[in-house]
N, C-alpha and C positions, 0 to 999 in steps of 0.2 A: 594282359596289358600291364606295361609295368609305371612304376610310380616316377615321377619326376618333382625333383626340390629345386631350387633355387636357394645355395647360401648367399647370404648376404653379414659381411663381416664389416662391425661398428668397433673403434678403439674406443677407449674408458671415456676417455674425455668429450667424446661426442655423444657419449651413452649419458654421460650425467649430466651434461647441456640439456638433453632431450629430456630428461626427468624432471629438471628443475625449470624446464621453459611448461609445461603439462603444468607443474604444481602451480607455479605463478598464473597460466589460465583456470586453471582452478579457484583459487581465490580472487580475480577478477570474474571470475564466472560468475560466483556465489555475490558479489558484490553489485551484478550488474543485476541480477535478478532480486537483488534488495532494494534496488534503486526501483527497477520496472513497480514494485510492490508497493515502495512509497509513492510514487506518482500517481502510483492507481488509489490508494487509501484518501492522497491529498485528492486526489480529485473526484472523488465521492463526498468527501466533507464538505467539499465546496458546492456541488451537483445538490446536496440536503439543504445547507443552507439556503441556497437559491428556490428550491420549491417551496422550504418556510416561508420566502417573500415573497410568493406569490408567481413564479415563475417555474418554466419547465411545468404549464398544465396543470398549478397547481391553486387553491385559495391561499389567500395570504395567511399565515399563521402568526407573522413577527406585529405583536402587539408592543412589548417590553424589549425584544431583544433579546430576552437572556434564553430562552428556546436553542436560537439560532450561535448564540455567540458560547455556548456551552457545547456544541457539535464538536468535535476535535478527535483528533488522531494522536497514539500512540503504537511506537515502536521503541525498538532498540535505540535511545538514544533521542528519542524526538519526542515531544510532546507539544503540541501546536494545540494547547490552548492558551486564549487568549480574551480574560476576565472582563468584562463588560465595566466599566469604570461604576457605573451609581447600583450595582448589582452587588448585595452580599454573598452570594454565590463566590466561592474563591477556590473548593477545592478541583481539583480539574481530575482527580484518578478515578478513574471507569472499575477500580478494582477488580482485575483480568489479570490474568499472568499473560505477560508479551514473550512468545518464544524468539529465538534466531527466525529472520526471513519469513517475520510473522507481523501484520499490523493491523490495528484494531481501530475505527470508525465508532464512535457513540456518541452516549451524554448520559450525563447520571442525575438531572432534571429530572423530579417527581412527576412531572406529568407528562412527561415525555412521551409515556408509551399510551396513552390516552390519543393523540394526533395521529400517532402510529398506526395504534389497529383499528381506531372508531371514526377518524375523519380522514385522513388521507396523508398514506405513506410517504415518508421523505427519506428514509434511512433503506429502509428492502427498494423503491423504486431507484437510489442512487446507487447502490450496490448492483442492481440489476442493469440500469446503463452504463453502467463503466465496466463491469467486468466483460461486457465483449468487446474492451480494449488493451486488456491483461495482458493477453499473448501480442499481442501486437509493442505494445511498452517493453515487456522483457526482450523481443525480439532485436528491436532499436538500440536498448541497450549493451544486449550482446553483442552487436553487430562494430558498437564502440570499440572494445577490445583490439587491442593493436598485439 
């Protein structure tokens, strides 16, 4: 049995269209799935806070505030915290290294991780309901891409 090809001949200028249209979804690619990444981090911060009040099955933890108002998200370029005015509490860095396409959900509250493991999770139960929204965000996002 013999072999059959199909050439197919592209001149330059439609060869580097094609390179350069790839590269350009490239970088909207990698852009869409940092966006998908922040929407999922924001909204685990927000899914934690809300169980500190009391919500999302939770007991109330927010006595002072500063619990919940010290939750915040970092990435590349974002830091969403946001200092409780009568709270000395000021510095906001979870001290983590943030990679590309990386974003981190915490608090750096001493007693934070006392609610965490001893009375009732807010940060693993909001990381655990949003992440089976992850693939679905980055999906959306993609789908942006023109």
């Amino acid at each position: 049995m013999s072999k059959q090809f199909v050439n197919i001949e592209v001149d330059r200028a439609s060869a580097k269209a094609l390179q350069s249209s790839m590269k350009q979804y490239g970088r909207r690619a990698i852009k869409a799935i940092t966006d998908g990444i922040k929407r999922t981090a924001l909204a685990i911060e927000t899914d934690a806070k809300r169980r500190l009040n009391g919500q999302l099955d939770s007991a109330k933890h927010w006595i002072t505030g500063r619990l919940a108002a010290s939750v915040h998200t970092e990435m590349e370029g974002l830091n969403s915290f946001d200092a409780v005015a009568e709270s000395k509490q000021k510095d906001s860095n979870l001290q983590e290294t943030v990679s590309d396409m990386e974003g981190i959900v915490g608090t750096n509250v001493e007693y934070a991780d006392k609610i965490e493991f001893d009375y009732d999770s807010f940060l693993r139960f909001a990381a655990e309901r949003q992440s089976r929204k992850f693939s679905k965000r980055v999906e959306q996002e993609l789908n942006k891409i023109k």
